[in-house]
Every structure is written in C-alpha cells, then in structure tokens.
BAMARFI-749028 format. One record per residue: residue in three letters; x, z, y of N, C-alpha, C, O in turn. Coordinates in steps of 0.05 Angstrom, whole numbers, plus 5000, padded with zeros to 4 digits. Atoms other than C-alpha are relative to their C-alpha. Layout:
// BAMARFI-749028
ALAXZYXZYXZYXZY;...
***
This chain:
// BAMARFI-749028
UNK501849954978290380055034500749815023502949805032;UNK499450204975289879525090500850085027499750285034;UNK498849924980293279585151498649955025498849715030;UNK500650104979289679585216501049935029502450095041;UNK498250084980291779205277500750245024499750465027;UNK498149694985295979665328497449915011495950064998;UNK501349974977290179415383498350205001497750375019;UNK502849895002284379675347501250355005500650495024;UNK498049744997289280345334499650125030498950355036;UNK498849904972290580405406497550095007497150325012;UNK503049924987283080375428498150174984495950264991;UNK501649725011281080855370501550245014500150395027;UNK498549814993286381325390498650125032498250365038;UNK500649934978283881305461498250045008498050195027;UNK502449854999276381355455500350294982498650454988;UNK500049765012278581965406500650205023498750355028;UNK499149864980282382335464497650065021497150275031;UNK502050004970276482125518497150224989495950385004;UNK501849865016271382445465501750355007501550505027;UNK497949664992276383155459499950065027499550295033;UNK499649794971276983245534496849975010496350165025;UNK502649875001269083175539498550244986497050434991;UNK501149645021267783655482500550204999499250394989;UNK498249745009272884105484499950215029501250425032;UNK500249814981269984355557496850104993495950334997;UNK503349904994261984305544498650004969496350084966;UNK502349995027259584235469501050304990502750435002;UNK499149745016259984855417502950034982504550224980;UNK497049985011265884545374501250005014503250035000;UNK497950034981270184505431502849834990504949934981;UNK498450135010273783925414500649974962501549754955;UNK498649985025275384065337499249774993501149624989;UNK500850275014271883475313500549765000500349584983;UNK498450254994275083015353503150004987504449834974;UNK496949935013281983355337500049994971502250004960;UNK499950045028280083305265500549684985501749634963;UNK500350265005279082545262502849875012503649655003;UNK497550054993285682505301501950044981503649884973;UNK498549995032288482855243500249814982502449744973;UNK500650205024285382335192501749765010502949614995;UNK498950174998288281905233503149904997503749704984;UNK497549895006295682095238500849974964503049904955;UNK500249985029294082155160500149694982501049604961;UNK500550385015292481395145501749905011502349704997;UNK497550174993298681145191502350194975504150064964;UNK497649975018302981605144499849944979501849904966;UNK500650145029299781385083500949744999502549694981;UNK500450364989299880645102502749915011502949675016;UNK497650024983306880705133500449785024502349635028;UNK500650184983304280355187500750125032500950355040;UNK497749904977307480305259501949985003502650005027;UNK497450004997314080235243502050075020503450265025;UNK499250084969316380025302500050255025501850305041;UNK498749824982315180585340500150294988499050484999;UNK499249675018317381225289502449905020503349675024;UNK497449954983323181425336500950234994499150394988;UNK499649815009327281935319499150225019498450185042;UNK500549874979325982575343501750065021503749935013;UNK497449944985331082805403500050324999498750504988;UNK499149695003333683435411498150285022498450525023;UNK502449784990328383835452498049974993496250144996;UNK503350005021322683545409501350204981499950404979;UNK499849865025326683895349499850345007499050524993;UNK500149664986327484565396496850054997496150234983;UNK502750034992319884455413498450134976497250344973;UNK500550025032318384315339499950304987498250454979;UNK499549675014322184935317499550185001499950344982;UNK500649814993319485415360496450035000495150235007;UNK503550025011311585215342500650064979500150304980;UNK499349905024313685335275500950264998499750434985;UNK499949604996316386025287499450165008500050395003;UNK502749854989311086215326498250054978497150274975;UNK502749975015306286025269501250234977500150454975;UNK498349925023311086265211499350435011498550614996;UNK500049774993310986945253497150165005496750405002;UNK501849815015304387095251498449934978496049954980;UNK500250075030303386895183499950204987498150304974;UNK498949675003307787525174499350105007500250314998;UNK501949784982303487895218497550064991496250254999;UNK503150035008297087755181500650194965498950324953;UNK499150015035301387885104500150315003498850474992;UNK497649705007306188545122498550175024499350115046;UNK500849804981301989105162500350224994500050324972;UNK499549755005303989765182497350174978494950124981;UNK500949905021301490245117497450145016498150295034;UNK503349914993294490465138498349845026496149905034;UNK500950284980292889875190498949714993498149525005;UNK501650285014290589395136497849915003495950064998;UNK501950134996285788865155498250144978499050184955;UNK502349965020278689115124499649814982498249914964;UNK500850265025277888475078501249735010501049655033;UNK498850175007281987895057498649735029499649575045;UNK501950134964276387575113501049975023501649785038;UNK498449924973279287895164501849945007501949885031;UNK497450095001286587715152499349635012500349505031;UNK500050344998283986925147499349975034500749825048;UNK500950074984280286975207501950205025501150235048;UNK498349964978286287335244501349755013501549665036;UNK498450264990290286725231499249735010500949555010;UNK502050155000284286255250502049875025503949735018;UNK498150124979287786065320502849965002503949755007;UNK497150155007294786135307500749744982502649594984;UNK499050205018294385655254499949665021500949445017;UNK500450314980292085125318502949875004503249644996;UNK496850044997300085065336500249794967499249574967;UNK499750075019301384855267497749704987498849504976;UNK500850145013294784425243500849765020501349535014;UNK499650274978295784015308502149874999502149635004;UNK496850175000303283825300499449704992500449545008;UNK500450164998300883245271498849825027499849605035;UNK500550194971296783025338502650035015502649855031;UNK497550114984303383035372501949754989502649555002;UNK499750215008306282635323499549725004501149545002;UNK501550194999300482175335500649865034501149625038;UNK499450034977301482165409502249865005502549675021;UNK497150094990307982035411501049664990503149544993;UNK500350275017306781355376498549775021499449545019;UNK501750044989301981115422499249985027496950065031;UNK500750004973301681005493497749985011497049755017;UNK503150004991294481175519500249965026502149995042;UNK500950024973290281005577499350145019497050155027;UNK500449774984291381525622497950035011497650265019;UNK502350074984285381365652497650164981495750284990;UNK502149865017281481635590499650265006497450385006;UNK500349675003284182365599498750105020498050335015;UNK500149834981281982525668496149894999494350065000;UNK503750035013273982095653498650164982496250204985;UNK500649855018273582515594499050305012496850415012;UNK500049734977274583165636497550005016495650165018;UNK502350044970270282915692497050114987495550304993;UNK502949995022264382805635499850344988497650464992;UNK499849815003265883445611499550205019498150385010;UNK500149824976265983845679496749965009495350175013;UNK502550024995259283585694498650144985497350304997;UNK501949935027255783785626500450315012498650475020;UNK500349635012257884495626500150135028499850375032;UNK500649924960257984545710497450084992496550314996;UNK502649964991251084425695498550224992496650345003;UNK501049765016249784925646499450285017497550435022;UNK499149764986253585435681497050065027495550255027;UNK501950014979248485275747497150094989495950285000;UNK502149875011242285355700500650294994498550395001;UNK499149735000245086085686499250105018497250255019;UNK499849794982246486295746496949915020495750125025;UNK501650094982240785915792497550024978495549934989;UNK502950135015234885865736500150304981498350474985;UNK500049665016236286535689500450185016499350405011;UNK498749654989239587045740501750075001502450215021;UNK497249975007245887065715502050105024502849995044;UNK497449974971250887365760502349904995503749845015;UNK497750185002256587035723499449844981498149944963;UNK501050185019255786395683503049914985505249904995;UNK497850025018259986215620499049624994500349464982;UNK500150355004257685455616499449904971498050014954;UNK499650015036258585135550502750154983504050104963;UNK497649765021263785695531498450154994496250135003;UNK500749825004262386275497501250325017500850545008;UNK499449784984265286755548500049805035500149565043;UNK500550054970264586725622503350055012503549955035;UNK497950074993272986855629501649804991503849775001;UNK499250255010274686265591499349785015500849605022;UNK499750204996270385865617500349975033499949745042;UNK498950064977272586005694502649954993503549815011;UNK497650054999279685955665500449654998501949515012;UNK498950255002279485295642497249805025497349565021;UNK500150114985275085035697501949995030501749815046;UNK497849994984280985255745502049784994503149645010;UNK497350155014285984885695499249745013500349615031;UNK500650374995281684195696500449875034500649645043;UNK501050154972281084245772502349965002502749765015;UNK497449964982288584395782501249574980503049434989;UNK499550275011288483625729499449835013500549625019;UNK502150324987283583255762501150015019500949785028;UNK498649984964287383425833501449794997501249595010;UNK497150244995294083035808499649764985501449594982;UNK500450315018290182465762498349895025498049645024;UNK501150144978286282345831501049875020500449685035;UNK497050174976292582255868500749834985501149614995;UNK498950305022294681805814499449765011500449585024;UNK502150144996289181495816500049845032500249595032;UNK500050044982288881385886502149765013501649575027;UNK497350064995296581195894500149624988501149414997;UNK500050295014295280595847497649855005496449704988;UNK502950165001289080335881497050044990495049924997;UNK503250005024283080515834499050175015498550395005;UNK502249854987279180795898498250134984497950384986;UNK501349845004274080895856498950174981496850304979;UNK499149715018276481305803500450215020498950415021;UNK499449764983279681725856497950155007497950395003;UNK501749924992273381785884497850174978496950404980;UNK500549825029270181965817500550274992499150454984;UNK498349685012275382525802501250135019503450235014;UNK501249914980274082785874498050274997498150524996;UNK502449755013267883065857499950094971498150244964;UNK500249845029269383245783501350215007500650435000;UNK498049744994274883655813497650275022497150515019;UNK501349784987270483965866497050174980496150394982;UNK501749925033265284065803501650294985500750524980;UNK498749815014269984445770501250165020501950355006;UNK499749834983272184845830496950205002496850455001;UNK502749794998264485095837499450104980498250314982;UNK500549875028264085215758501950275006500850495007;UNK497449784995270785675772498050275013497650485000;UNK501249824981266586075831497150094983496150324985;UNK502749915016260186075784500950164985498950284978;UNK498649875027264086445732501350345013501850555001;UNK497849794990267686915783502050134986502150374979;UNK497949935016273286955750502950015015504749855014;UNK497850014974278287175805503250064994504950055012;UNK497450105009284587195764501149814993503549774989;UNK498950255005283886525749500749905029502649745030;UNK499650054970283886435829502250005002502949815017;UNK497750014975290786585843502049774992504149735004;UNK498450235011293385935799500249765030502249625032;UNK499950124974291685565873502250085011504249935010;UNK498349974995295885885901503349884991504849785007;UNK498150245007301485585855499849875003501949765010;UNK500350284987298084945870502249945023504449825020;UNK498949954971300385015941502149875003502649665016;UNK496849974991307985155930500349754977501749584988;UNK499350215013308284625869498549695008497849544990;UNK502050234992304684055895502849885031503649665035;UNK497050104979310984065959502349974986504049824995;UNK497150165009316784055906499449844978501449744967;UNK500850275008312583565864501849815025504149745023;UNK500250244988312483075924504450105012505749984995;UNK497049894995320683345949501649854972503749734974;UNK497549935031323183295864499149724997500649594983;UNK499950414998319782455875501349925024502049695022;UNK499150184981322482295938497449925011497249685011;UNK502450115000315182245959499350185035497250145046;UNK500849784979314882766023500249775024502149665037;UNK500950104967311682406080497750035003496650144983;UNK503049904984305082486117498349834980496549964968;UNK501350175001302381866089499450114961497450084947;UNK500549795038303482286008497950285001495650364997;UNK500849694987303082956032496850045001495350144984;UNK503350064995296082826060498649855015497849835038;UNK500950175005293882346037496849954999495650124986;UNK503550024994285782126050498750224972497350414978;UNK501149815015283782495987501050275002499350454999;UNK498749755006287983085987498450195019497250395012;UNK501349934981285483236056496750034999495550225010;UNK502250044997278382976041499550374974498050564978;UNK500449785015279383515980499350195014497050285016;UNK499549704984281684086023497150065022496550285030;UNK501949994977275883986072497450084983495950244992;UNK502350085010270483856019500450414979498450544974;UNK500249695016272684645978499850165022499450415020;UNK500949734978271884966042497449935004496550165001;UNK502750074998264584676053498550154975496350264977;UNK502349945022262784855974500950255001499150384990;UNK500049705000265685585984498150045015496150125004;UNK502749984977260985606051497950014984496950234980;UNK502049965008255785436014499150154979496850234976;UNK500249725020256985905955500150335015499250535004;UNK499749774984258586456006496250075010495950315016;UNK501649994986250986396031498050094973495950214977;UNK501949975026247686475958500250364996501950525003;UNK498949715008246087155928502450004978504050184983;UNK498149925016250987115871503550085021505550175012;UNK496449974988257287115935499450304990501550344977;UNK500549775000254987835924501750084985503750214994;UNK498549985031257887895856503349904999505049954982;UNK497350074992264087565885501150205018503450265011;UNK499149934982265187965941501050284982503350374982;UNK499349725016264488635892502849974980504150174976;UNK498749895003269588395855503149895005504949894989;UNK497750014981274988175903499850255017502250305017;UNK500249754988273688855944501650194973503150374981;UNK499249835016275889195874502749905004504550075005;UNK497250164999281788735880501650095021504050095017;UNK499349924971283189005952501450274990503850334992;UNK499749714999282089735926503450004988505250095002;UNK498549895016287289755877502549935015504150115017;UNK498150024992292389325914501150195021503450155030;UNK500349814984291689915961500850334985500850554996;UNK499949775005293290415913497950164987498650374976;UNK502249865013285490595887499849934976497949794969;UNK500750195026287090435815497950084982498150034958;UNK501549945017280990715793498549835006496649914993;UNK501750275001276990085810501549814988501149594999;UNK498550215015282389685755497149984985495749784983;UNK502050035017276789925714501350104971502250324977;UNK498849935019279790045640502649864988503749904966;UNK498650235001284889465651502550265000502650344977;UNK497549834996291189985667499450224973501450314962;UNK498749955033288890345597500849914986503049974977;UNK499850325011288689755566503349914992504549874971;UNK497550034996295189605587501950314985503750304969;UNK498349814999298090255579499550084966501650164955;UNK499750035024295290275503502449864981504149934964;UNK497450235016299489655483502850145005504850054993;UNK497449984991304989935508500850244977502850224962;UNK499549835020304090585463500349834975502549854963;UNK500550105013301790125415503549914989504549984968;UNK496550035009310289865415502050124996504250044988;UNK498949855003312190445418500250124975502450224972;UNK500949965022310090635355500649874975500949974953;UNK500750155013309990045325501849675007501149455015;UNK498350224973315489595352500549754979502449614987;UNK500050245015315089045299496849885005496749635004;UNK502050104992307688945316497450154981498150174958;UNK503149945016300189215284498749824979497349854959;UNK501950235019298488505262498449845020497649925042;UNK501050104982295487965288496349955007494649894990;UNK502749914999288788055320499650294996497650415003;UNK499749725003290288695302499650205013500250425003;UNK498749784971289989115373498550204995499650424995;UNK501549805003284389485359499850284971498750504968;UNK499249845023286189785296503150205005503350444999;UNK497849884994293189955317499550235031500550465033;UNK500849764979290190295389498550284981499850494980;UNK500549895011286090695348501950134980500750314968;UNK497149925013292990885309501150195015501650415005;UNK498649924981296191095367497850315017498550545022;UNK501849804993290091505394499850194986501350374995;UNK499249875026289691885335502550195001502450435007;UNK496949824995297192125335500450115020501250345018;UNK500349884977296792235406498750295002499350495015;UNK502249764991290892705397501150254981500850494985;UNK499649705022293893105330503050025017504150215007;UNK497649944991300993075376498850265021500150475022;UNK500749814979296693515434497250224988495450315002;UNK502449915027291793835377500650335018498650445028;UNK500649764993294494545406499650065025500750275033;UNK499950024971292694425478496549924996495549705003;UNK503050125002284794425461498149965017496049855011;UNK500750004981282694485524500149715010498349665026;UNK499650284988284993725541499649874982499449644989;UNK500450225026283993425468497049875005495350045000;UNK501650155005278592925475499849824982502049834972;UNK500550245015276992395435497849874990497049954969;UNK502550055003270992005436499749784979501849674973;UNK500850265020267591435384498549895024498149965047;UNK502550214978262690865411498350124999496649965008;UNK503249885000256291355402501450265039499950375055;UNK499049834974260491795467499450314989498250485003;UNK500249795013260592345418502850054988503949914972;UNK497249905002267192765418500350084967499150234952;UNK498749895031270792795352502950254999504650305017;UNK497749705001275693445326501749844987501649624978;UNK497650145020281693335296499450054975500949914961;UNK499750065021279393505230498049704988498549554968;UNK501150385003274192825233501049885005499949684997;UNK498350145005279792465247501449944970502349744959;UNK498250115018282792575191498650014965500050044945;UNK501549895015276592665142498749654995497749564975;UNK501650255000274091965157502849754997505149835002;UNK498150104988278291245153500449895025499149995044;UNK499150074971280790915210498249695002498049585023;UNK501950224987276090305206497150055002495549875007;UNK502849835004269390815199499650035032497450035043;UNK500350044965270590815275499849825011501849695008;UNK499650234989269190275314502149925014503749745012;UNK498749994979272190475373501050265009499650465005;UNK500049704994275991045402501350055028502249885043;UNK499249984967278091395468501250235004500350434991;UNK498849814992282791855499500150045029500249855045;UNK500749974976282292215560501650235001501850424985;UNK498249794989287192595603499450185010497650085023;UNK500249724988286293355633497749945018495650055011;UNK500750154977283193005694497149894991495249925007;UNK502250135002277592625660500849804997499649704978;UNK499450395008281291825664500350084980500750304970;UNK499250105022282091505611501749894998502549725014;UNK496949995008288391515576500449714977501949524980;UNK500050175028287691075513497149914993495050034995;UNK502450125010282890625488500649794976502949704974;UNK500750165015281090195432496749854999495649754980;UNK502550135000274489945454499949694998498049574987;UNK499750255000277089245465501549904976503350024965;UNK497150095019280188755416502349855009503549674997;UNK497450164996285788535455501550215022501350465024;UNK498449854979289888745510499249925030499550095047;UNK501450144974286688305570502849895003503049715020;UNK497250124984294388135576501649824981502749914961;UNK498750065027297387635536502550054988502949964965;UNK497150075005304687775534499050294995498950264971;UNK500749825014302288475518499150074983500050264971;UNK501250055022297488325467502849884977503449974955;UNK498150165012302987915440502550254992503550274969;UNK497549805012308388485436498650224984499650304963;UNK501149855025303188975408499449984978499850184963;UNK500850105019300288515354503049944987503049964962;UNK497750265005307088135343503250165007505050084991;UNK498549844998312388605366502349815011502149565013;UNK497250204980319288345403500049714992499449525007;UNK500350285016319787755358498049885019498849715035;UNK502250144992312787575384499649875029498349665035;UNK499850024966313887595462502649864996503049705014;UNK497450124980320887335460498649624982498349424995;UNK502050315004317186655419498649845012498949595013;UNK501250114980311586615465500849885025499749695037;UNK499850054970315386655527501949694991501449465000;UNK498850325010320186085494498249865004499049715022;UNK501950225010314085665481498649855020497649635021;UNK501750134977311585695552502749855013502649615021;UNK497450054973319185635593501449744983501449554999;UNK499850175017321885125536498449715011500049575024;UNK501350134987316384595558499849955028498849755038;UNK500850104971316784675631503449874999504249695012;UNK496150164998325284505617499049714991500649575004;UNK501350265012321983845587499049875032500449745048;UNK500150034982317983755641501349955027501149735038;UNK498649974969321683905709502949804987503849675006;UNK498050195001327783475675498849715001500249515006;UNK500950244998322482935671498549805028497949565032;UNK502250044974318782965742501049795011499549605011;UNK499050234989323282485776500049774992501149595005;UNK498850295025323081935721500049775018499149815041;UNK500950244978322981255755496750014995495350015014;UNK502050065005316481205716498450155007498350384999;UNK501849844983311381425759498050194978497350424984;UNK502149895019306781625698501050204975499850334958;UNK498949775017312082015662499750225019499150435010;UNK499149764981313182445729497050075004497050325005;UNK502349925001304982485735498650194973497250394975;UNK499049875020305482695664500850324997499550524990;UNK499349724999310383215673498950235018498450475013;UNK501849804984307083525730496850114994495750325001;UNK502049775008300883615702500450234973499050434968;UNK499449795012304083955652501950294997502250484981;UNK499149774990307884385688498450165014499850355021;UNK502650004992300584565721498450234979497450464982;UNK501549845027298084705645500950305001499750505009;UNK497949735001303985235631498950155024496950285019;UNK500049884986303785525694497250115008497350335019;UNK502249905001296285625697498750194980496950364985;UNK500749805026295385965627502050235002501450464999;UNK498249734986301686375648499250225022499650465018;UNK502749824977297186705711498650054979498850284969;UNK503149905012290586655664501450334979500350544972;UNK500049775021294887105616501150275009501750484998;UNK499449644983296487665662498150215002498450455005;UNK502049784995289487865667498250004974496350154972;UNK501250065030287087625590500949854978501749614978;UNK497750145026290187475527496349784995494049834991;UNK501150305005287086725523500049934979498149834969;UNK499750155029289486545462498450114985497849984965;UNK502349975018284086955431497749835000496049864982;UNK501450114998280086485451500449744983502749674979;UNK499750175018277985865403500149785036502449695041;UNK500550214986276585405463503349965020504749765023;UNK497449964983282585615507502849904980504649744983;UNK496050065016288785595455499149754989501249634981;UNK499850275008285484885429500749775023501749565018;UNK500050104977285384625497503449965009504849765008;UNK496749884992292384875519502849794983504849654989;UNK496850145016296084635453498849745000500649575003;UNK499750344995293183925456500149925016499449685013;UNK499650104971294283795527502350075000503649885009;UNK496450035003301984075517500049814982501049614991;UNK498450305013302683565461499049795009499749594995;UNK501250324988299582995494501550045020503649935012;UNK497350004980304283125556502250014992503849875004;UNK497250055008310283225522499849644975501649484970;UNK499050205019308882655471500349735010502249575008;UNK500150204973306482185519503549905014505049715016;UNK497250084975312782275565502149874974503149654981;UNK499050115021316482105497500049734989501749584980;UNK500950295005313081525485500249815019500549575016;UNK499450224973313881245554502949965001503949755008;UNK497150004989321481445557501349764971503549644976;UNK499150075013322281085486498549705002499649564985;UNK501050165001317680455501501949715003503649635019;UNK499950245001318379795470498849825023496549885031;UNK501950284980316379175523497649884987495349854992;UNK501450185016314578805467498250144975497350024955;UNK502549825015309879325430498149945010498549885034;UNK502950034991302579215440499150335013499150514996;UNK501549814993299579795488497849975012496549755012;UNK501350074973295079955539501050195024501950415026;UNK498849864970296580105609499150085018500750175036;
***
C-alpha cells in the first residue's frame, strides 16, 4: 500500500477535526462520521507503518490515562453481561444498546493515538465550533422565535444537552479568542467574539440554568490561568476583547430579558431561589430522583447495570412497598396510567410489564420513582448503574486529566498552556453539567467530551515531544 506524504496527512487530519467540531454541535450524526474516517485513518498509518518518526513512546500518565479508559469500558462491559437476578435487560437489544456510549471511550482510543502524532492547526478547532454555533444557534432561534418554543434544543435532540454544550463551546471560544488575539489574528479574534456570544444566546435559548453556573468557574479560573503564566497585568487581564466580551453578554442578556421567552427564564431561576431557601418542593422530582439512586446502592451496591436505572428503581420500589405492605394506609404505588397498584399486582405481573413506577410517602411527596431513565446526576447514575467501582473510575477519569493539565499550564509553549486550559474548562464544565444530569447518556455529549479530552491531552503530547525537523503545521 503506498505511503502518503506527511503534508497531505496533516491537512487531511485537520480538515477531518474542522468537519467533527462543525457536526458534532449542529448535524444529526453529531460528529460520528467524521470520527469514523479518523478511525480509517489511524488504521492505514498502522497498516502502512507509516510515521515513524513520530511513534513516541507512551509516558507514564498516558499509560495511567490509557488504563483507566480501559477500566472504565471493561467495567461496564460487566455491567451490561452480570445483572442482579431479576433486572435482566428485556432483549439481547437492549444490553447492545446499553453499551452503545460506553463503548465511545474505547472505539476512540485510536483518535488519540492519531492526535498525538500530529500537530494540528489550532486554528481549525475553534472555526469549526464557530460554524457549528451558528448552524444550530440558528435552529434553536427558529424554535423558539418562529414555532413557540419556550426552550429550544437546536440541532440536539434534547434541549439540556444542547444548552450544555453551548455553555462548554462558549467557555472554548472565550480562551481560543484570547489566543487568537494575543498572537495578532485580529480577525479571528474578532470572528470567535461573536461565535462565543452566539453560543452564549443558544445557552439562554435552551434555559438550561445548571449549565449557568460553569461561568462562574470561568471567573475564578481564568485569574489563576493568567497568575499559573506569569500573565497578570491589565494589559492580559482585560484585554480589548475580554472586556469588549463582558460588555457585549450584558447587552444580549438585555435583550433576551425584554422577549417573552425571559418569562420561562425567570420561572425557572425563581424555582432555583425557592429551594435554595428551603422550599424543596419546587426541585420538582429531582430530590426523588436522587434519593432513588441512593436506595438503588443500597440494595444493590455493585450496581443494576448499565443504563439500567430504571429497571433497578422499579426494584427498589417494589421492596420498599412489600417492606411497608402492613401499613396500608400509606402503601401507594402508582404505574404510568396514575393508577394505584396492590401488592399482589406487583407480584402477579414482571418487572418490565411496568413502564414506570412511583412511591409516595404518608404526606402525598414522592418518595421513589422510576419514571426517568437516569438519575439527572451523573456521579449518581454512575454509582447506581455501576456501583463503587463505577464512581471511584469516573471520578479518576475526570481528576486524572486535570493532573495532566494544570502540570502543563505553565509550559513555555504558549499553545500547550492554551491547550491545557481549555481542557481544564472541558472537565470542569461537564463536572457542574453532571450535578444536575447524567450527560453521558447522551450520544452527542459523551462524543464531544471524549474527543476534545483526547485532542487536548494528545496535542499537548505532541507539542511537548516535537521534532523541529518534522513537517507540521502551525
């Protein structure tokens, strides 16, 4: 098989990436198709044993890195195979299409591989985005301004995904603008200006006010960014864009404040008020939710299975209700028709003949639920489905990468430390998103996530191991 020159390599590699961060915010595949051809590609340099030159070995926090994506995947593998005895996935279907997203960790390893070979044109990832932010801004705007919509999902299939990752891109495009800026290319900066404030109004179209409080980390990381470079002066700090930013999101809030949809905002930051106040009955079903999974480990402290939540709540409800069976006065238990079941239809029917089920305390709240399939929380979802093993993996997977990172921020090389900070940005933004929704159920979100961690970690790899005399681009 013929070998093709590194150049052409470099400039497929980098229209592939610019394609992925356009698609993977506004088309239906969300990226896969690009990430698939990345694969093929990865595939023909190992066939071809082509590259030589820059296979480097791995170092010793790629192999940590390595090991712990692999025992993530490996773990729910086992989660999909070995399920508690009456919690078995309904059809062999079901099992595949548990492990449909976990397997992303794993098929992607190769694009890190690929990455790490390769020094791209930074310049692609944050154009790509931009192109992207527009497309599915615009969508979102037809929703809400042309249909009705009181919250718009864009080119996602959910409306909290896609305010999550229009939060993520803005918190990208913020520090590829300062890049940008820092190194002259006015009018990129200027470009990824308004993509960012784009993706700030997609965020507010979506109302998705748990993705909101990732700004806030902005804030406090954005001063020991510029502190952990040696960069803290007025002339960094705030700097003509940063400032022009700050000025230009208080204008497009104003003007979203004046529309009817602020309405729909205001209702549900006021719920946000209530509760922090003590009225947790405006959480809504979020504190059963929560308080399910938790039975859910109690029960079940190796995990239900993955994707599993809803089958295992419904487990737990169940036992609950034949544990208080002689207290009939408080035994509830409802299906999705809101038609109370006895304990002997519990145990007359199976456990997947129900859709959904519900428990309710003396009082009237609700105690237990299985209406949802997740937990809304990821590190909860994660210990219910996945059990200790599962949470102490995950949280590795996030804190692991930012030790990568934050040892890298200072580099001399301005574009490793731009690098690491947006990827200490990533982490730390999907870490918030997952307090108020397990993300990774999402196809668009956990593809997004894990190829933007391996492109920042591989990247910084590739810069810290760079030949002079290799052919790149810069």
């Amino acid at each position: 098989m013929p070998k093709l020159p590194n150049e052409f390599l470099t400039n497929w590699i980098n229209f592939w990436v610019f394609i992925f961060s356009v698609t993977v915010l506004s088309i239906g595949g969300h990226g896969g198709e690009s990430a698939i051809i990345l694969l093929f590609t990865m595939a023909y340099l190992f066939i071809t044993k082509h590259d030589y030159k820059s296979k480097y070995k791995l170092n010793g926090n790629e192999i940590i890195f390595i090991t712990l994506v692999i025992l993530f995947w490996i773990l729910n593998l086992l989660n999909t195979i070995y399920l508690p005895i009456g919690l078995e996935f309904e059809s062999k279907r079901m099992a595949l299409r548990a492990m449909d997203n976990p397997m992303r960790w794993l098929l992607m390893l190769p694009i890190f591989f690929l990455l790490r070979r390769y020094k791209l044109d930074w310049r692609a990832i944050p154009i790509g985005l931009s192109v992207g932010v527009f497309i599915t801004v615009g969508i979102a705007m037809y929703e809400v301004h042309f249909l009705g919509n009181s919250r718009a999902s864009g080119g996602m299939n959910h409306v909290i995904t896609f305010g999550e990752l229009m939060v993520a891109v803005d918190l990208l495009l913020w520090v590829l603008m300062i890049f940008a800026w820092n190194k002259n290319n006015k009018l990129l900066a200027t470009f990824l200006l308004v993509a960012s404030l784009v993706a700030f109004y997609g965020s507010l179209l979506s109302v998705t006010r748990g993705a909101w409080l990732v700004y806030v980390f902005l804030i406090f990381s954005f001063v020991i960014y510029t502190l952990k470079r040696s960069l803290f002066n007025k002339n960094y700090l705030f700097s003509k864009p940063v400032l022009l930013r700050i000025f230009l999101t208080l204008i497009v809030f104003f003007l979203v404040s004046q529309t009817e949809q602020f309405k729909t905002i205001e209702g549900r930051i006021n719920a946000v008020k209530e509760v922090s106040v003590g009225n947790y009955e405006h959480a809504g079903s979020r504190l059963a939710i929560f308080r399910t999974a938790i039975e859910i480990t109690r029960h079940f402290p190796y995990g239900v299975g993955t994707d599993n939540f809803r089958t295992g709540a419904k487990a737990v409800i169940i036992m609950d209700a034949n544990k208080n069976i002689k207290n009939k006065k408080y035994f509830l238990v409802k299906n999705n028709d809101n038609k109370v079941l006895l304990k002997g239809d519990l145990k007359k029917k199976h456990i997947h003949d129900y859709r959904y089920l519900e428990n309710f305390n003396k009082d009237g709240s609700l105690k237990f639920t299985s209406r949802f399939r997740h937990a809304h929380n990821e590190w909860l979802n994660i210990l219910a489905e996945n059990g200790i093993a599962g949470i102490i993996l995950l949280t590795l997977l996030f804190a692991f990468p930012v030790k990568i990172f934050w040892q890298n921020l200072s580099h001399k090389n301005d574009l490793v430390g731009m690098y690491s900070y947006c990827g200490i940005l990533l982490i730390a933004s999907f870490a918030i998103f997952g307090q108020t929704q397990s993300m990774f159920t999402s196809h668009a979100a956990v593809i997004f996530f894990i190829f933007f961690l391996y492109l920042f970690i591989g990247q910084i790899y590739r810069l810290n191991n760079m030949d002079d005399n290799y052919g790149s681009v810069s």
